[in-house]
C-alpha positions in Angstrom: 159.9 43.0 164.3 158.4 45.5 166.6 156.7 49.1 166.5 159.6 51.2 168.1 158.1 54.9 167.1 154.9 56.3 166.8 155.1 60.0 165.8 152.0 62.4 165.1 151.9 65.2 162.8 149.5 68.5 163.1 148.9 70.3 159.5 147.5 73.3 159.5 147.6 76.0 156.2 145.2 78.8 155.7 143.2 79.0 152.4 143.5 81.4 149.9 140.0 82.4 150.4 137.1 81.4 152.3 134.6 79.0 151.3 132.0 76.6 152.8 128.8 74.9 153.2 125.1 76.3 154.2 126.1 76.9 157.9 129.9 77.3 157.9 132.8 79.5 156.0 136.2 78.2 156.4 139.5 79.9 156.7 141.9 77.0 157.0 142.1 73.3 156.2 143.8 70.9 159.1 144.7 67.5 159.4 146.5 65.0 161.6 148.5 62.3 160.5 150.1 59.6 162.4 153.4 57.5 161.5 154.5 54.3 162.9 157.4 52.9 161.6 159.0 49.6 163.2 162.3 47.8 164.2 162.8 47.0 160.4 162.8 50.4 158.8 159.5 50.4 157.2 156.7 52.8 158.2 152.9 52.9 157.8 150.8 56.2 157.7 147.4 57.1 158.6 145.0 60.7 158.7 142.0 61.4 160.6 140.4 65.1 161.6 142.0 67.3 164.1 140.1 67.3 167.4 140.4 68.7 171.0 142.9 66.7 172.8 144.0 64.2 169.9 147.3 64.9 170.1 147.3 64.3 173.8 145.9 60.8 173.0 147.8 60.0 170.2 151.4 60.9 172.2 149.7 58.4 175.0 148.3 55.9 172.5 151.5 55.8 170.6 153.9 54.9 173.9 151.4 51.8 174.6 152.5 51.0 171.0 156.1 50.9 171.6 157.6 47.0 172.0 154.2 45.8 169.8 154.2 43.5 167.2 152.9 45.6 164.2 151.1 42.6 162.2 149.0 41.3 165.3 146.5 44.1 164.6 143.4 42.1 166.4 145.9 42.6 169.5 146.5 46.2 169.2 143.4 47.5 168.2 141.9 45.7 171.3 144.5 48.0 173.3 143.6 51.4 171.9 140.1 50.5 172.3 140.6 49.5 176.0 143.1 52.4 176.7 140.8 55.1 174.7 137.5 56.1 173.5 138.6 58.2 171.4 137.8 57.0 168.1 139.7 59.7 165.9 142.1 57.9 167.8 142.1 54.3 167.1 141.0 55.1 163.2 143.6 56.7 162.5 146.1 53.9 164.5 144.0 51.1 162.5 144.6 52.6 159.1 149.0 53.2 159.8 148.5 49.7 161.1 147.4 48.5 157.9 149.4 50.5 155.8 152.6 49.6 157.9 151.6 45.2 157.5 150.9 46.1 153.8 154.6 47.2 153.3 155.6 44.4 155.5 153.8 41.7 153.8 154.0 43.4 150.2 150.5 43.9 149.9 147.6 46.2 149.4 145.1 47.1 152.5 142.7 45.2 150.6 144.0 42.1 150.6 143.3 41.7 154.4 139.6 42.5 154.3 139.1 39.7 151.9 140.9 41.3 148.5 139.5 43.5 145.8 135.6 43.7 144.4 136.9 46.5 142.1 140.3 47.6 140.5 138.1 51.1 139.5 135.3 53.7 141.5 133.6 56.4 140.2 133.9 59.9 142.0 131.6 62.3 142.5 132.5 65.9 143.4 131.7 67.3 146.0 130.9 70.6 146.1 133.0 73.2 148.2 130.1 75.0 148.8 129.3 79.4 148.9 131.8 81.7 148.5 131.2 84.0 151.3 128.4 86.9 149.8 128.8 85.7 146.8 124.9 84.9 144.9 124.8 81.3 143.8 123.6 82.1 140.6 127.1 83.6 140.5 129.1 80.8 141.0 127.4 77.6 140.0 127.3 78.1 136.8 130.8 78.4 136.6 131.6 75.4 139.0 129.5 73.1 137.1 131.6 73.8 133.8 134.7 73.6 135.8 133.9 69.9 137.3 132.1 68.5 134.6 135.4 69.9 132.8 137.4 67.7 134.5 135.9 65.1 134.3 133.2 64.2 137.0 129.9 62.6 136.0 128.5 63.4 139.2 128.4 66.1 141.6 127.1 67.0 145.3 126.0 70.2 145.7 125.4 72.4 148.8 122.4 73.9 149.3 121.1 76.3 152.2 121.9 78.8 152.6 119.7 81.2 150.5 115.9 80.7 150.5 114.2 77.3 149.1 112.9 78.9 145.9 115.9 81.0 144.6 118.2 78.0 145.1 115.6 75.4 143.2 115.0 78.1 140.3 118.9 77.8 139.8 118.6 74.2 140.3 116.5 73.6 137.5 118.3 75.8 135.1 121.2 73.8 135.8 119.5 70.7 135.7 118.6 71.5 131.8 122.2 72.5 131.2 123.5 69.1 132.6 120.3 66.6 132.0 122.6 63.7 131.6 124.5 64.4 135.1 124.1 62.6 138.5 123.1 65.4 141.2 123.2 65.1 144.8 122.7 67.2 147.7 124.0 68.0 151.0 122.3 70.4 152.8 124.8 70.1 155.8 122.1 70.7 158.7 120.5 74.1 157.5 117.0 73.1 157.5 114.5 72.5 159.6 112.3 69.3 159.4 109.2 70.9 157.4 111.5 73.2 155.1 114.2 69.8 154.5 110.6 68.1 153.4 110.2 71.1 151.3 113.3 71.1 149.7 113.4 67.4 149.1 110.4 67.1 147.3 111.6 69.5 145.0 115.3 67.9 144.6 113.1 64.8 144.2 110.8 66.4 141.3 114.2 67.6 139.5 115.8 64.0 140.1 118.2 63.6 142.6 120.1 60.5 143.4 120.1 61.8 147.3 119.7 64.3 150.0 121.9 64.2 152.6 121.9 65.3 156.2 119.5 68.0 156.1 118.5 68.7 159.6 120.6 68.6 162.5 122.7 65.9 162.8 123.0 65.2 166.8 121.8 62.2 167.8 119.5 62.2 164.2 116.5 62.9 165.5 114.1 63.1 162.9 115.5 61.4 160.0 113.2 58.5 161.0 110.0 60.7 159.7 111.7 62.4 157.1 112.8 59.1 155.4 109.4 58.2 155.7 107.8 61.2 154.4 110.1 61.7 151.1 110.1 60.0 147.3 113.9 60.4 147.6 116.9 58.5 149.0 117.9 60.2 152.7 121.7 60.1 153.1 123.8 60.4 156.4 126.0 58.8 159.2 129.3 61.0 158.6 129.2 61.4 162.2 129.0 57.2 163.4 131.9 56.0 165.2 131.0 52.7 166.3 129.1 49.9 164.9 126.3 49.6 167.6 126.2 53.2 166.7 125.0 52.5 163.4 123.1 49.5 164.4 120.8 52.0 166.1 120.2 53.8 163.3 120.0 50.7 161.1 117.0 49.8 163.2 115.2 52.9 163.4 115.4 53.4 159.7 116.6 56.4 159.6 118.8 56.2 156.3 118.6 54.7 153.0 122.5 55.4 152.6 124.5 55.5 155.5 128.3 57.3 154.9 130.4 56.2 157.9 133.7 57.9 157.3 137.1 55.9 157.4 138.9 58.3 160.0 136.1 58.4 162.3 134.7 55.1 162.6 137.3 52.3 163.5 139.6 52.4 160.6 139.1 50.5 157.0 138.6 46.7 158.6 135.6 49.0 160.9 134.2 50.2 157.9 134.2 46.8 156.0 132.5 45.6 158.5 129.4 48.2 158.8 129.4 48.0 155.4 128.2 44.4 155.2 125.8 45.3 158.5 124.4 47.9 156.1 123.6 45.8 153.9 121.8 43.2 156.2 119.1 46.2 156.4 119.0 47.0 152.9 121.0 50.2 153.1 123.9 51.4 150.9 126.9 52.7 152.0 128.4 55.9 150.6 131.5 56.3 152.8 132.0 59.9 153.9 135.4 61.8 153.1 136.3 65.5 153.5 140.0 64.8 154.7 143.5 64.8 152.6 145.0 62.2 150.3 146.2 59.6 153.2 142.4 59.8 153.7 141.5 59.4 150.1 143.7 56.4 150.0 142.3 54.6 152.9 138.7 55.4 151.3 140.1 53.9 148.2 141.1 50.6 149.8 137.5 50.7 151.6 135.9 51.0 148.5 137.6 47.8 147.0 136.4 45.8 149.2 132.5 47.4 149.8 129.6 45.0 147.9 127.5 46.4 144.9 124.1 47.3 145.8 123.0 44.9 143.3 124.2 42.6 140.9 123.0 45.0 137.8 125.9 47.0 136.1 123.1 50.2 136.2 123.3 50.3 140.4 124.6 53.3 141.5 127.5 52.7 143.5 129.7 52.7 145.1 131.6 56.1 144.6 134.0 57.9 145.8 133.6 61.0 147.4 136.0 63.9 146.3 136.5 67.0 148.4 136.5 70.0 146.2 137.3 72.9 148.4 140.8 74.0 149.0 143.4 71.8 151.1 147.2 71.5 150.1 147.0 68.1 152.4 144.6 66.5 149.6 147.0 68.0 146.7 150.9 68.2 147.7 150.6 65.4 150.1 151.8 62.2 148.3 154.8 62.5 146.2 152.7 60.9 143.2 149.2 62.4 143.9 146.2 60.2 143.4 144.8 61.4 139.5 141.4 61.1 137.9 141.1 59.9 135.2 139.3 61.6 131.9 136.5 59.5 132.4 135.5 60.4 136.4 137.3 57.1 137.6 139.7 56.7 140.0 141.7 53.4 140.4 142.5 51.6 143.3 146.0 51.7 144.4 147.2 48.0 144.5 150.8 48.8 146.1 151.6 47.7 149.4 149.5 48.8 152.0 147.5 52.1 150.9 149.5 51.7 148.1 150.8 55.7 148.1 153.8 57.4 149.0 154.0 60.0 151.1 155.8 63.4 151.1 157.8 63.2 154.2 159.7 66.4 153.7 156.2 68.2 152.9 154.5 66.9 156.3 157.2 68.4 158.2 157.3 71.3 156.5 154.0 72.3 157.2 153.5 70.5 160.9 152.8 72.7 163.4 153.6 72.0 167.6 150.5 69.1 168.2 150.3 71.1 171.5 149.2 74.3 169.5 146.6 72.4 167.7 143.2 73.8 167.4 140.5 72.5 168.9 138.0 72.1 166.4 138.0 72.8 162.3 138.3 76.9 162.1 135.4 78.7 160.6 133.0 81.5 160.6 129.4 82.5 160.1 128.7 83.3 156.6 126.8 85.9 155.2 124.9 85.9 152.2 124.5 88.2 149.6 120.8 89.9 148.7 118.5 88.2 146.5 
């Protein structure tokens, strides 16, 4: 059997309303999906973020592809990486690959990356962030009743974008409300390095499992002395692509979690991988995800095969994280969406390879022309409401 089409999808629906983190407000959700399918009929599908030019690269990528044996993946990823560095790229080729030789072999992801550590993995939510003008003390109230609700034992919130002490006095209000919760933060690069120290050692007073990413994320300069500096777990690495990336970072210390993200970095036998280099440093790994629920899936089958922290049944991790702002992509993608259950636990799919079905009719209902494809997530600068 050989590949004998590669085809690449733009999605691209506005939201209802806008929403976002400290620095951002977004109008739209996209995504970019990729399906291979080969000389036997079956067909493997993979997600990653829409950049500048991917389409261009994936329409290239995918003619190399053409005439390829779909189950010698050692092969082909060695041919996207030579013909591209374009990592969106080759992630998202590496996780149809494995989804494609799943369905061919009849079974999971999983299986290839040494089989299952878990059948189950906790979610946590994470936040959607401000609604634009809209007073936090306004909304999380009401978003903490809504997720806890549902079900989630844990939740990311996202912080910055109002001063220090008005969003800590909420904080702690909630923190009473929900004492028995797991609370994280993200503070999505809205601080500088004295007021992230600032806002950390409050987060750490009130008991947080981490704070993630709260200075500028190029290059991380600075995590190195604010890991140093603060009684509380520093989180970050969405933004890694390659494993000597993380290496670096590994060796300057500059995380205690590190949250390489499937669609980004290599694909799910890359993130396996950086997982177990993480933990050669003594660093967890908290896999990023903010994509659909092809990208859920793969994140899923990454999370079978990622080591506990520890042996004890109390560590913390792993978990899945669970994008909570609007995207039809993560909801109406799959023609059996992934669930939660009651309890905040997702299981791992164990059907052939990312063990989901998707929507065929849906993705080409809402594809737009790759060559009108935006160049970079659409959003806005927020505004904030008095305080």
């Amino acid at each position: 059997m050989t590949i004998d089409r590669v085809e690449t999808f733009v999605l691209v629906r506005q939201m209802a309303r806008g929403r976002g983190p400290s620095i951002a407000n977004y109008r739209q959700r996209e995504s970019l999906l990729v399906k291979i399918s080969d000389s036997s009929g079956a067909v493997g599908w993979g997600e990653t973020y829409v950049q500048a030019g991917l389409p261009t690269v994936m329409r290239e990528l995918g003619e190399m592809l053409i005439g390829r044996d779909p189950l010698r993946e050692r092969e082909i990823h060695a041919l996207a990486t030579n013909a591209t560095a374009n990592e969106f790229a080759i992630s998202v080729t590496s996780i149809a690959l494995d989804d494609l030789r799943g369905k061919l072999l009849g079974v999971p992801a999983y299986t290839f990356y040494g089989g299952a550590l878990r059948r189950r993995v906790r979610a946590y939510a994470s936040s959607g962030g401000y609604w634009d003008g809209v007073d936090p003390k306004d909304s999380w109230p009401d978003e903490f009743a809504e997720l806890t609700g549902a079900g989630f034992t844990a939740i990311k919130m996202r912080l910055g974008r109002y001063p220090i002490r008005h969003e800590l006095a909420l904080i702690e209000r909630l923190r009473v409300d929900y004492a028995g919760l797991d609370l994280m933060a993200d503070g999505n690069a809205a601080y500088t390095l004295p007021r992230a120290l600032e806002m950390g050692r409050g987060l750490a007073r009130l008991g947080f499992r981490w704070w993630e990413e709260p200075i500028p994320q190029r290059d991380y300069a600075g995590y190195d002395r604010m890991r140093e500096a603060l009684d509380l777990p520093l989180a970050g690495g969405e933004g890694i692509t390659q494993r000597g990336e993380l290496r670096q970072y590994l060796l300057k210390r500059s995380f205690d979690i590190v949250q390489p993200d499937v669609a980004m970095c290599g694909g799910i036998g890359e993130s396996h991988f950086m997982a177990d280099l993480a933990r050669l440093y003594g660093v967890e790994y908290v896999p990023h995800m903010w994509g659909g629920a092809l990208m859920v899936a793969a994140t899923l089958q990454v999370l079978a095969v990622v080591p506990d922290p520890t042996r004890s049944p109390a560590a913390f991790g792993p978990l899945l994280e669970f994008d909570q702002t609007e995207n039809p992509f993560r909801t109406d993608l799959l023609a059996t969406p992934l669930t939660m259950g009651a309890d905040g636990w997702f299981d791992i799919p164990a059907g052939p390879g990312l063990g989901v079905e998707v929507d065929e009719a849906f993705v080409r209902r809402m594809a737009i022309d790759p060559d009108l494809a935006p160049s970079h997530t659409a959003f806005e600068t927020p505004t904030a409401a008095p305080v």
